[in-house]
N, C-alpha and C positions, 0 to 999 in steps of 0.2 A: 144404532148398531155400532160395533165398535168399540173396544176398552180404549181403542187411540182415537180422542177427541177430533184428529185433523187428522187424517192416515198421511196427505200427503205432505204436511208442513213441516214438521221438524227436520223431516230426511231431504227437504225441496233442495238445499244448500249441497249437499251430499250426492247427489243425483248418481245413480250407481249406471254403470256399462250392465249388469244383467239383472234382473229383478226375475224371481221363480214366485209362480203365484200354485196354491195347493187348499182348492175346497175340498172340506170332512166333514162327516159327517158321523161324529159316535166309532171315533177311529182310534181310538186310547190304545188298542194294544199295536198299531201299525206305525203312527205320524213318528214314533222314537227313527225304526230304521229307514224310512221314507227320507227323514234330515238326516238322520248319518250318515244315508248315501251320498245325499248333498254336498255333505261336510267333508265327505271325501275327495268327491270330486272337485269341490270348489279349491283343494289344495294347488290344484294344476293350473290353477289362473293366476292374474297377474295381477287383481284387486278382487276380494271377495264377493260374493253376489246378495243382495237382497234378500229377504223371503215377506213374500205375504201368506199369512194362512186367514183363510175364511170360515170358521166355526160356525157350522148352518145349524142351528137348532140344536146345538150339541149336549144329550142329558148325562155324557161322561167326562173322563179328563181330559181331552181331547189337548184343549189347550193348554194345560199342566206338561201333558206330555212334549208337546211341541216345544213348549218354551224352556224346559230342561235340552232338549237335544238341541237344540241354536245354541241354546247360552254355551254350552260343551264345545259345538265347536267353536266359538267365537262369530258368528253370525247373528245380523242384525233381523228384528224380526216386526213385521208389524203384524198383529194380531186383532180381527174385525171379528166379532158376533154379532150374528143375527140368531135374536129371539124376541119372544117368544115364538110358538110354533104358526099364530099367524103369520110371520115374516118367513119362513119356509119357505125355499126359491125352487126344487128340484135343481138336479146335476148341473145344466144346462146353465142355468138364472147365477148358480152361485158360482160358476167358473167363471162365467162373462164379469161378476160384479170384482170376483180375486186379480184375474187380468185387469179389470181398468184398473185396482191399485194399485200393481205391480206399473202400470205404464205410468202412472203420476209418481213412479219411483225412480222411475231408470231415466238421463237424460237423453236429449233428441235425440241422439243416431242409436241409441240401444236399441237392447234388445230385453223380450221378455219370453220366458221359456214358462209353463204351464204343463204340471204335474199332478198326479193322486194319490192322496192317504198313504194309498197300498203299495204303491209302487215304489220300486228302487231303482234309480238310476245307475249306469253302468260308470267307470270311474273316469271314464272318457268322453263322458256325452258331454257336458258343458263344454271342455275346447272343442269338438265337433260340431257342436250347432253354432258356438262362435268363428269358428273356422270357414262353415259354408258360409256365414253371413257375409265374411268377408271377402268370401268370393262372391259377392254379390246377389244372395239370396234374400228373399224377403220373408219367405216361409221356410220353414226348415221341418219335414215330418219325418220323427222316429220310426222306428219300429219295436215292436215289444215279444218280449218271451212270456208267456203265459200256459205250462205246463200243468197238464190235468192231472190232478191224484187218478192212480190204477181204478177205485172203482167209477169213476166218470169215464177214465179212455177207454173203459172197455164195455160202455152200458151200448147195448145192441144200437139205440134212438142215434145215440153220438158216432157213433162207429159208419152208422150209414149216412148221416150228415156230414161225416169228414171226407169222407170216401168220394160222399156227389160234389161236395165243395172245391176241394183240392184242384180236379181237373176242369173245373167249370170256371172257378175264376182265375187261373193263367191264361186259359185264351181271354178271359176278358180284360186283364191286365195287357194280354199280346195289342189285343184291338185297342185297348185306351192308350196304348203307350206309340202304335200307327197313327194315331190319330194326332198326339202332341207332337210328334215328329214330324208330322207334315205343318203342322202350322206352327213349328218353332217354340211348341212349349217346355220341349225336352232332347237330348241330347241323343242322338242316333246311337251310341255304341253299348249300354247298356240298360236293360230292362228297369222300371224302378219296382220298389217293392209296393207302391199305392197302397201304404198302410197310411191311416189318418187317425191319430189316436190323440186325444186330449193328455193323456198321460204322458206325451211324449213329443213336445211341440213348442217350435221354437217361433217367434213372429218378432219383427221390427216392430219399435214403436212406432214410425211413420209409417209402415204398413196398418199397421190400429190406429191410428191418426184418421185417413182416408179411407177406412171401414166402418168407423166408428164403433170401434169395438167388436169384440166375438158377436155374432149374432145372437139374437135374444130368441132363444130357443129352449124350454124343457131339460129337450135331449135331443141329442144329434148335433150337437156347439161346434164338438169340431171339423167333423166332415161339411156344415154348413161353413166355415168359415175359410177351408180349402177351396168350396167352391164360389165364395164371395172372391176369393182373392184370387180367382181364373178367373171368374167375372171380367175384373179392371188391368187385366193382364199382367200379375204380379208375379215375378219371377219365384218359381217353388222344385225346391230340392227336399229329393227322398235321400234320409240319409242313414246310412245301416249300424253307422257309427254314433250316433243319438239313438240309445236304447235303452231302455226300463225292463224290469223283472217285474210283473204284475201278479196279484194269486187269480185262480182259479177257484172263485167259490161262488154260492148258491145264496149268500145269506148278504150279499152287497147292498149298500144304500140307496146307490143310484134305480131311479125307474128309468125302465128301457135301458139298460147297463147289460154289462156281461155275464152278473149273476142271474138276469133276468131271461137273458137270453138260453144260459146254463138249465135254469129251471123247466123252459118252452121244451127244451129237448131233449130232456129226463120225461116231459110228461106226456109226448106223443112219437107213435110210432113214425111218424111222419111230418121231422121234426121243420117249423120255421128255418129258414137261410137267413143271411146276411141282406139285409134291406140292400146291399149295394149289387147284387148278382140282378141282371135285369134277366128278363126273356129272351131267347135268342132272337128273334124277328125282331124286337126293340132294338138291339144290338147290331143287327144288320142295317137296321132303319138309321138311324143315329152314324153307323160309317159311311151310311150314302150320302147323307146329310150335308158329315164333315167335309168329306171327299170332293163337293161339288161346290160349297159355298163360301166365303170370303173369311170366315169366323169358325170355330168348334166351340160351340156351348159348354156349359159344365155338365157329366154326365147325371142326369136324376138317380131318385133311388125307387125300387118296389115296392108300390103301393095297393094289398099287403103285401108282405114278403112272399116268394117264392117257397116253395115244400122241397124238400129232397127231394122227392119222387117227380115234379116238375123240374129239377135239375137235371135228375139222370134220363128223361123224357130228353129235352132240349141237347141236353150234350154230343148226343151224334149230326146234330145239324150245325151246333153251331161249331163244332169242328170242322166239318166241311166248309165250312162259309168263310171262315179263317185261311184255311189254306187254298180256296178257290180263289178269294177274293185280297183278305188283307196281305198276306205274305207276296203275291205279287206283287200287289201296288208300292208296300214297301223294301221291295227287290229294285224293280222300276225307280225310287227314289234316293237308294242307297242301296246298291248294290253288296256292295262289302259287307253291311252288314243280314242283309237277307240270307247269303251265304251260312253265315253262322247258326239266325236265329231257327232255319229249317232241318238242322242238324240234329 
């Protein structure tokens, strides 16, 4: 695998402050603005940043394209293929494999940020994710824009899955973010966004050090690695200013990706949710849990996913349960800001 015989040897000497790692898969017409954005961003640092791209199975230019938009900006690039289609790692396999390069790129106290194909970062996000590091973050999760063309936001399947989504998971955001405040995971005065997106994600390399890399997963790498990294109680900031522009489309590489998810919901009235929306009873389980016990777990995800229509079922309870239960107790722990969040 690999056009670079040693990915990590010739640049060992050179040890970069940030290395961006970016599996593609058949991305020829994307990887060009994907490093431009790079290239842009990277202007606003103080030493340029690495790139690794991982070319998984790639039967286009993929890596043509990549390596004209580095060479443009002046970015250095180590470029890995895996082929043939036996070596096919799915999304999961080949971001775990782009970050471990990126971390035998960057030296010990860096950092390595992990992105996709599709996506463009925002021109701010590199000093942003370096900036929380340096406030002493070990994870740093973006957030991403990902705007549906009109005939997606207006197909009836999507339209009632946004609808049941929308107000189902802010209270579950309300209740995951009670919970980290009471055990010191997060900072009383503002909500996070609890987006966990591989496209958009910053990690120490001593945090991957002592995880031993992304978890070896398929799919789901990065909300698994969020939760590795609550596991061993690693300091993690959501950060609004680490953002990516992603497309919205049906025809993506990734399995269990967002095109996939896109498609589930184009094809039933009664569309799959977000694996991360639990049942409310699960949700109330899980605060009592927190509430009483020395530790807060990391929260699971639905296994299978929740329907809309078990969305809009659940959400008059577990609004109630919210406001009977968590909003008190987080009144009771911080007053000041209880005040606000019931407003």
């Amino acid at each position: 695998m690999g056009d670079h015989p040693d990915p990590f040897g010739s640049m060992a000497d050179e040890a970069a402050d940030l290395a961006i790692a970016i599996p593609a898969r058949d991305e020829a017409g994307r990887i060009g603005a994907a490093i431009n954005a790079i290239g842009v961003a990277a202007t606003r640092l103080p030493s340029p940043p690495a790139l690794v791209l991982l070319a998984d199975d790639c039967t286009d230019g993929t890596a043509e394209a990549a390596r004209e938009a580095s060479a443009r900006h002046g970015l250095a690039m180590c470029l890995l293929r895996a082929e043939p289609a036996g070596m096919r790692h799915g999304a999961g396999r080949a971001r775990r494999i782009a970050v471990a390069c990126a971390r035998g790129m960057t030296r010990a106290g860096g950092t390595v940020l992990t992105t996709d194909a599709d996506a463009r970062i925002e021109p701010g996000a590199l000093v942003a994710a370096l900036r929380a590091v340096g406030e002493g973050a070990d994870l740093v999760c973006g957030d991403i824009d990902a705007p549906l063309p009109p005939d997606l936001a207006c197909a009836p399947s999507i339209r009632r899955l946004r609808a049941a989504t929308e107000p189902y998971a802010a209270l579950l955001h309300e209740v995951r973010h009670a919970i980290d405040v009471l055990h010191g995971r997060q900072p009383v005065h503002a909500r996070p966004h609890y987006g966990e997106y591989g496209a958009c994600m910053a990690v120490t390399a001593r945090l991957l050090d002592r995880l031993g890399g992304v978890p070896d997963r398929p799919t789901g790498e990065d909300r698994a690695l969020v939760r590795a990294a609550e596991a061993v109680g690693a300091r993690i900031r959501y950060c609004d200013a680490l953002r990516a522009q992603v497309s919205s489309r049906t025809d993506g590489r990734a399995k269990g990706g967002m095109a996939d998810a896109l498609r589930a919901a184009l094809a039933e009235p009664d569309p799959p949710a977000d694996p991360k929306l639990l049942p409310a009873r699960e949700i109330a389980r899980l605060w009592r849990a927190a509430r009483s016990g020395p530790a807060a777990p990391p929260l699971p995800e639905a296994h299978p996913p929740l329907r809309a229509s078990a969305l809009e079922r659940d959400l008059p309870a577990l609004a109630s349960f919210v406001a009977r239960e968590t909003r008190p107790a987080l009144a009771a722990h911080a007053p000041e800001h209880a005040g606000r969040e019931a407003t």
